[in-house]
C-alpha positions in Angstrom: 32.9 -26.1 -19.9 31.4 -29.1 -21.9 31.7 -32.4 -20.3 33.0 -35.3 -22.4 30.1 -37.4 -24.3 32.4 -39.5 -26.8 35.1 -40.6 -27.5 37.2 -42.0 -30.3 40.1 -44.9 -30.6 41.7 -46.1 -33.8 41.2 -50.1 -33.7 45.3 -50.2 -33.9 45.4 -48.6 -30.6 42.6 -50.3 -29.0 44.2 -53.4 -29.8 47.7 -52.1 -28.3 45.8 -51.1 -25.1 44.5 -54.3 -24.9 47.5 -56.2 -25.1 49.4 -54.0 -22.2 46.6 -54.9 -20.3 46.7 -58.9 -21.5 50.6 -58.7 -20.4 49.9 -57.6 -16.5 47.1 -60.5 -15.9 46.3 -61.7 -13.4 47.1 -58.4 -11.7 45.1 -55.3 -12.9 46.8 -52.9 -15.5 46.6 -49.2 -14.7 47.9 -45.8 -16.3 46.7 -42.6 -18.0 45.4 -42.4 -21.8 46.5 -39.5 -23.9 44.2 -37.6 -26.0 43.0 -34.0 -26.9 39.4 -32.3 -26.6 37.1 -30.9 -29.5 34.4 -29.7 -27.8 32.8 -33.0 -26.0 34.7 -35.2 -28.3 38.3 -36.7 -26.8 40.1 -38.1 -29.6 42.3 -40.8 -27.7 46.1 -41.0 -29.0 48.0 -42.8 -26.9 48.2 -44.4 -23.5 50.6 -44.9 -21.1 51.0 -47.7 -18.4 52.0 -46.9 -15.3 53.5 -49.9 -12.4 50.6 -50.7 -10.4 51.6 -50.8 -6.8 48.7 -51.4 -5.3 49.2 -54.2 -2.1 46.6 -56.3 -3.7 46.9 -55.4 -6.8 44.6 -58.7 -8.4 42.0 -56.5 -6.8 42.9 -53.0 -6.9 45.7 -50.0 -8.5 47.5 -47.6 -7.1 50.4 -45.8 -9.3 53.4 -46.2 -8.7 54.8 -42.6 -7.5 57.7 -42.9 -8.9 56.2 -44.4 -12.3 53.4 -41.8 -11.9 56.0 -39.0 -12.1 57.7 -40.2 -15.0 54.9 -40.6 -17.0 53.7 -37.2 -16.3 57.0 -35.3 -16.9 57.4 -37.4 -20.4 53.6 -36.0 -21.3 54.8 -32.5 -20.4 58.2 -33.1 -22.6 56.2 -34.5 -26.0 53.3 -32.2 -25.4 51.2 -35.5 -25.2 48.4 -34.1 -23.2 47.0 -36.6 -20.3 43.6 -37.2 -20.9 42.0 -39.7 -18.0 43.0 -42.6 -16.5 42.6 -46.3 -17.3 42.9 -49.6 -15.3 41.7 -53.1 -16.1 39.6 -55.8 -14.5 40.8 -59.0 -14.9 37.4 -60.7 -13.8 35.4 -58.8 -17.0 33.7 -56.3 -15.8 33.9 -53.2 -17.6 31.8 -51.0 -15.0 33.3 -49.0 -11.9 33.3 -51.0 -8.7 32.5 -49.8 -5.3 36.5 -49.4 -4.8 36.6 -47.1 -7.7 33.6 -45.5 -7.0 34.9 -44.8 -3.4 38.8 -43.9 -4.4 38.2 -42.2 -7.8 40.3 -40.1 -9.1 38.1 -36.6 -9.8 40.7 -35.6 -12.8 40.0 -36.1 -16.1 38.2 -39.0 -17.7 38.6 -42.7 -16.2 38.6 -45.7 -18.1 38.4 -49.5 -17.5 39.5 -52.5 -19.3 36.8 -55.3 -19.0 39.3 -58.8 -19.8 37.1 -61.2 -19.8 37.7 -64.9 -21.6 35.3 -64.1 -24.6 36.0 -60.8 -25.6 37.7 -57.1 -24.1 35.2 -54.1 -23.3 36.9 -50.8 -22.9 34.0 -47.9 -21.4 34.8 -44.8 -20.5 33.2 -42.7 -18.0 33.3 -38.9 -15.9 32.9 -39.1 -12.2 29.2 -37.0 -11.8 27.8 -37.4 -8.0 24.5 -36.7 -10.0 24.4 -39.6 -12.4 23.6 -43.3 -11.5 25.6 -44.7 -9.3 28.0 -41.4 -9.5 29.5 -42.2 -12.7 28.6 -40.7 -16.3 29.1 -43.1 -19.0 31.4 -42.1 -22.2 30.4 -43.3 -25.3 33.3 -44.9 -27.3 33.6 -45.0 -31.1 36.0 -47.4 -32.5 37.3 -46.0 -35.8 
């Protein structure tokens, strides 16, 4: 099986994504993107929040089980396939911290927000023990 190199996002979406994420601050955002596979291309179609339940959650995500749930029986019911997961930083950062490095979720690809003041960064990446730092970076084409 191919891993994913690249991915693409239609600016229209990108901006949506951003705004969900804008909405939740000062807390961080989290949910799964929706997208299918072309070899080690994901075209990204959708996304879709899930409530972060997280006891901290200005500092961390955990889904909602109940929300979780949901979202994954509507993907089943649309055929929207789930893709990865996202979640934002509200300090800027768009690169995985040592919590997400430590509680990563080993499905799919994994996203972050980056919100800081002066501009969004969305990066993508695959959990890889073998890469820096245990993550391999997705390269993300804005179309």
């Amino acid at each position: 099986m191919r891993v994913v190199e690249r991915a693409v996002l239609s600016d229209g979406l990108r901006q949506q994504w951003i705004e969900a994420c804008r909405q939740r601050l000062p807390h961080e955002a989290c949910g799964v993107i929706h997208g299918s596979r072309e070899g080690n291309l994901l075209r990204i179609d959708g996304f879709s929040p899930v409530r972060n339940a997280a006891a901290a959650p200005a500092r961390a995500f955990f889904f909602d089980p109940a929300a979780w749930v949901r979202v994954w029986y509507e993907a089943k019911r649309t055929g929207k396939p789930i893709a990865g997961v996202f979640h934002s930083h509200p300090d800027g950062t768009a690169q995985p911290s040592l919590t997400d490095t430590i509680h990563r979720l080993n499905w799919g690809t994994y996203w972050i927000v980056g919100m800081a003041r002066e501009g969004v960064e969305i990066a993508g990446y695959l959990p890889d023990e073998d890469a820096p730092r245990g993550w391999r970076p997705i390269r993300l084409e804005i179309v």
